[in-house]
N, C-alpha and C positions, 0 to 999 in steps of 0.2 A: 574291248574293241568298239569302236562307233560305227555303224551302219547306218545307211540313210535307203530307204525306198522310196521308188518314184511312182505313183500312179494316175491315173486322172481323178480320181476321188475317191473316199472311203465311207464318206457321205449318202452313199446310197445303196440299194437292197440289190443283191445279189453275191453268185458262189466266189469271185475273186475278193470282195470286201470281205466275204465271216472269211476265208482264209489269210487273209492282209491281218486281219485281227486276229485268229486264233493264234498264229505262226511268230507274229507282232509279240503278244502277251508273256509266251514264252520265253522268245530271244529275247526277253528285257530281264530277266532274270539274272543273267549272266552279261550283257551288253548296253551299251548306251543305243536306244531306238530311234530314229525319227523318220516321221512319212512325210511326203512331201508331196502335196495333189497340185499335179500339172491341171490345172479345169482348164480342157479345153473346148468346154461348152460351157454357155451361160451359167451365171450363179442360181438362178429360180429351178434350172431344175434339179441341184441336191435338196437334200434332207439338211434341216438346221441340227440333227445331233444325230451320230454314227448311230445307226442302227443296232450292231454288234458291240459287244460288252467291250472295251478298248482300256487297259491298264492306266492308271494316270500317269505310267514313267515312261509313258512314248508320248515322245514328241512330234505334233502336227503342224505344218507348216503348209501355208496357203498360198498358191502362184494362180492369178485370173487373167489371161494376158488380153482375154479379148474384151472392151468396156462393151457394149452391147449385144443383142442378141446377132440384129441386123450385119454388124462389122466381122461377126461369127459366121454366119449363112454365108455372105457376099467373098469372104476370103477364104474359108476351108471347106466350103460346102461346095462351091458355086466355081469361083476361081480354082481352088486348090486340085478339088478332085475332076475339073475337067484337065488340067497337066497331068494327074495322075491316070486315068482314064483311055486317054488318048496314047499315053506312054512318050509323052511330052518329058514326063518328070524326070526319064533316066537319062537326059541327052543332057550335059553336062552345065550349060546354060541356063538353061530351064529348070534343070536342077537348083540352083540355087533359088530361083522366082520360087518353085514347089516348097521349099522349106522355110522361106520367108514368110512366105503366106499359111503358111500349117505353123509355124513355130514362131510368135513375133519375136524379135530383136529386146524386149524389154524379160520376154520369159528364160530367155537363152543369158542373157544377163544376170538374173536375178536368180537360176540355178547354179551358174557358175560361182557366181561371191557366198552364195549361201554353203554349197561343198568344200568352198578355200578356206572360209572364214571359219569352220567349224571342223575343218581338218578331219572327215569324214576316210576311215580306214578303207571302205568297202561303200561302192553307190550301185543298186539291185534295179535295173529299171525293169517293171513290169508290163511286158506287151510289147507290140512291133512299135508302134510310136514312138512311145517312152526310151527304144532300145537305139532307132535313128536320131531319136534326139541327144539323149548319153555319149553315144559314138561322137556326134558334131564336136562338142563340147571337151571330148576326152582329152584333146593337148593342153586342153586348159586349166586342166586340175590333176591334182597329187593320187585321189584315189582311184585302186582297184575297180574295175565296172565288172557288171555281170547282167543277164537279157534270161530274163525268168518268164518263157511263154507260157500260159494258160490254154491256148486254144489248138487244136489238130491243124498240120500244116494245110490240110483244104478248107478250112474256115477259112485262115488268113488271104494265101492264094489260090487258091480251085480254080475258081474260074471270074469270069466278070462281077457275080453277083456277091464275092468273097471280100470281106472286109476292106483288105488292104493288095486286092487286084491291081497291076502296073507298079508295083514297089517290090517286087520280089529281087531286082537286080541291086535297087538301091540297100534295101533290107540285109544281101548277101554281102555286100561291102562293106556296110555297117559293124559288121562280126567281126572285122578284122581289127577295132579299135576295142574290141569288147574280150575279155578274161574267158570268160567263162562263160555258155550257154546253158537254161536249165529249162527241162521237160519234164511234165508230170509221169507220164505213160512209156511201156517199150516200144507201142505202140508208134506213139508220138517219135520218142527218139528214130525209129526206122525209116520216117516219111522224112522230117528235116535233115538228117543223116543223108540218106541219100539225093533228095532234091537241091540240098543246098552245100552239099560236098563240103560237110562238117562232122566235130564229135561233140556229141550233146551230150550232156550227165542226166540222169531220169531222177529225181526228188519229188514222190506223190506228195499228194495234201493229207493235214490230219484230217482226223474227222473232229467234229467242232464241240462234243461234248462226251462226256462218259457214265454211262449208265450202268448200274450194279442190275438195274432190273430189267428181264429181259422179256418180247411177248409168249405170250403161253400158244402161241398160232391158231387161239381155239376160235377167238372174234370171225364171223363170217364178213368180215371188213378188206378189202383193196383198201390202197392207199397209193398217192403222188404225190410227188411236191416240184415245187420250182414256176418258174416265173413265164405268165402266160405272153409267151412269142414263139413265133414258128417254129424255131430250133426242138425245142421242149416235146413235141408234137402231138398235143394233149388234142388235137383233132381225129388223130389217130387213136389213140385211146379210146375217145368217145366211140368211133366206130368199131373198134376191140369190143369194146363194152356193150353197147348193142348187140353185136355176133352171139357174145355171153349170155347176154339175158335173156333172147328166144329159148337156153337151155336151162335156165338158173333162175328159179324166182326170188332166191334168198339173198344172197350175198351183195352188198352195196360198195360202191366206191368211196369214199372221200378226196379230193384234189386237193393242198395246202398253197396256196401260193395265191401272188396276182400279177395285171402286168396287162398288157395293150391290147393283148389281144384274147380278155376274157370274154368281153360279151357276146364275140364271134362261138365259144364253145360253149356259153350258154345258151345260145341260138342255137347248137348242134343236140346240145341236151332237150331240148324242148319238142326239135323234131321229130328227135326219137322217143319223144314222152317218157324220160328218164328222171325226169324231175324228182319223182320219189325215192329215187334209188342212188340219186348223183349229189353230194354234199360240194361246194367250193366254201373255203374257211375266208381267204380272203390271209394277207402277209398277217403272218401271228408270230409269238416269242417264246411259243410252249411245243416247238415241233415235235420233240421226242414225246411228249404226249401223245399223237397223234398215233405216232407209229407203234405204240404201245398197245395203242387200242384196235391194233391191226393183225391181220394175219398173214399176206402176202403186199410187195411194195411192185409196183409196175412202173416199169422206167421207159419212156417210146420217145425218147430222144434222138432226133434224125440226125446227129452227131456230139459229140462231147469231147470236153480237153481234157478232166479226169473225171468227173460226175461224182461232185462232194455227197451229193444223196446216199452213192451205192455203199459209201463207209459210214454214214448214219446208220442206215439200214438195217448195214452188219452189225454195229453198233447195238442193237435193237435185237439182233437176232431174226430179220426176216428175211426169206427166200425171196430173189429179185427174177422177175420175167423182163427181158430186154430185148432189144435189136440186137444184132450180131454186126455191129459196125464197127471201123474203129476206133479205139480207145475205151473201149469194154473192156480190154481184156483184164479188168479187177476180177471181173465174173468168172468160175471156174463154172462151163456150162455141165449140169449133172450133180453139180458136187452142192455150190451154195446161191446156185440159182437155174434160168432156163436162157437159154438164148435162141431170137427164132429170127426165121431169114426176114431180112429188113424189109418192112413197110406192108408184110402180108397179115392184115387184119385177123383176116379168117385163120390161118395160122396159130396166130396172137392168143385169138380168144379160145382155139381147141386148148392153147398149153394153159389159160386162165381156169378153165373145164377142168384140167387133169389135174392141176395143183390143189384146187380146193378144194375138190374131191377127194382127196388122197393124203387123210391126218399123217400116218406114217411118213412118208417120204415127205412132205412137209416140215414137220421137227426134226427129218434126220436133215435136211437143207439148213433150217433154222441153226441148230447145234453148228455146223459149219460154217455156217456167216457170223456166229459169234466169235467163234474161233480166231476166223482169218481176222477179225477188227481190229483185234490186236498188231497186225501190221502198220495199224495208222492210228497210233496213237502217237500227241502231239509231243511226247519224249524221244520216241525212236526218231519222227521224223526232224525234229529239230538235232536230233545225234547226225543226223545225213550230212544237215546245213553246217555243223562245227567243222566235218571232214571237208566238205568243199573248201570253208572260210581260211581253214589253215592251209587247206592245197594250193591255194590262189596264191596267198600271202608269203610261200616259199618258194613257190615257183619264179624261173626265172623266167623271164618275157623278153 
């Protein structure tokens, strides 16, 4: 079968590229692959080489529709998201100005001859963009489509400050030229299910490597990962952490990751004179090391679409301390981690106190996060994607 994925890049560091590429490496085993980056931001700001390990028999293919930065600001930034904004974009007229200006005329072209010409069995657009765009385009071409979101329906629409705010009407029409919708979480499926009076199929992510060795939870090490922007809310941690160490003189954190918004929680580390205690690695290629040398993983993400971390973790065998928001629900609270009412530091740091304290219920968490790992392993979860591929491909429409 030929598949093609649509993204905006694979080019650069973060949980949707290692899953484009773990999930990628796989289905090429048995499939013809190719990804196809919609950049709809300037070329300076990828990476000149995929960050994650990427098979040579997937094929990558390059769409830039906007030539400069300027002609990018001025029509999707500026123009675009003031129709979308305003709720301009869903009045039928203006509609079409909104997607001219988000999608040029030359991108819309050069998707369509590239899926005809290569007679593409299945085309997977990942994300609400990639999924309105797929729909435009769908009388145009032979293949199956599918809309594989990533992120909880209140990312995308919450509220004004959510990605793709004033496209929710547009977004729900959208589905109707689309096969199949995929969600990581039950989560997930229950919020788009209901707000968008649809049936979603749930497909988690794998987790992105496999380790025979697991940690021994003896290291008096925390650990984090992921990429510093508010989402992640490694601000909150910092203030976790602080709570902790008025009680704890031993145990250190490490943070694994980078991202815009480090130097703001190195400046929160500093205030709290944590400096000797608070480790940032900065983007590395050795993460399972990391969590190896750890004893508990702290996740204080102020929301998540699955949180590739929490199956590393498990992976690892470490007991996770989390929010209880949704699309947690990986975490069985008790059994292979803690879960504590969202955003209360103090909170946070008594269950940081109780876990590290407490070798036994520690290893017996650990033994249970190793356990469950095995739900995401990149064979089972690629056995999901055969079920859909062939449910799609029989189904009548």
């Amino acid at each position: 079968m030929k598949l093609c994925f649509i993204l905006n890049s694979i080019h650069s560091h973060g949980g949707i590229q290692r899953m484009q590429a773990t999930l990628s490496n796989e289905l090429c085993k048995a499939h013809d692959i190719t990804i196809i980056e919609a950049r709809l931001r300037p070329r300076k700001q990828y990476a000149e080489k995929c960050p994650y390990p990427l098979s040579p028999e997937v094929k990558l293919i390059n769409c830039t529709p906007f030539k400069s930065r300027i002609s990018y600001i001025i029509r999707r930034r500026i123009l675009g998201n003031i129709l979308r904004l305003t709720g301009l974009a869903n009045i039928k007229v203006f509609y079409r100005l909104w997607f001219w200006l988000t999608f040029p005329s030359k991108l819309q072209k050069e998707l369509t001859t590239q899926i005809n010409n290569e007679n593409y069995d299945m085309v997977i657009a990942v994300a609400v963009y990639n999924t309105v765009l797929l729909s435009y385009i769908s009388e145009k071409i032979n293949a199956k489509t599918v809309s594989w979101l990533r992120n909880p329906y209140e990312r995308y629409f919450g509220g004004r400050t959510s990605c793709f705010w004033g496209l929710e009407k547009i977004f729900k029409e959208s589905l109707k030229n689309i096969n199949e919708c995929i969600v990581l979480t039950h989560d997930m499926k229950k919020n788009y299910d209901k707000h968008l009076n649809i049936s979603t199929c749930v497909i988690p992510n794998a987790r992105s490597f496999v380790s025979e060795e697991k940690s021994k939870v003896q290291a008096k090490m925390f650990v984090a990962c992921g990429r510093f922007v508010a989402q992640k809310g490694f601000d909150l941690l910092i203030s976790a952490f602080n709570e902790f160490a008025k009680t704890d003189a031993e145990w250190e954190l490490t943070i694994v990751g980078d991202g815009p918004s480090r130097l703001e929680v190195e400046s929160l580390i500093k205030k709290f004179d944590l400096c000797e205690r608070i480790t940032i690695t900065g983007f590395v290629d050795n993460v399972n090391d990391y969590l190896l040398n750890s004893s508990i993983f702290l996740m204080t993400s102020r929301y998540e679409g699955f949180g590739n971390v929490i199956a590393e973790a498990f992976e690892i065998g470490l007991p996770i301390i989390a929010w209880d928001v949704d699309s947690i629900d990986l975490i069985e609270n008790g059994s292979d981690g803690i879960l504590v009412a969202p955003f209360d530091t103090s909170a946070y740091a008594a269950q940081m106190l109780k876990l590290s304290s407490d070798d036994t219920e520690r290893k017996r968490m650990a033994q249970n996060a190793a356990t469950k790992a095995e739900q995401f392993s990149v064979e089972k979860v690629a056995e999901k994607w055969e079920i859909l591929f062939d449910g799609i491909l029989h189904k009548e429409i």
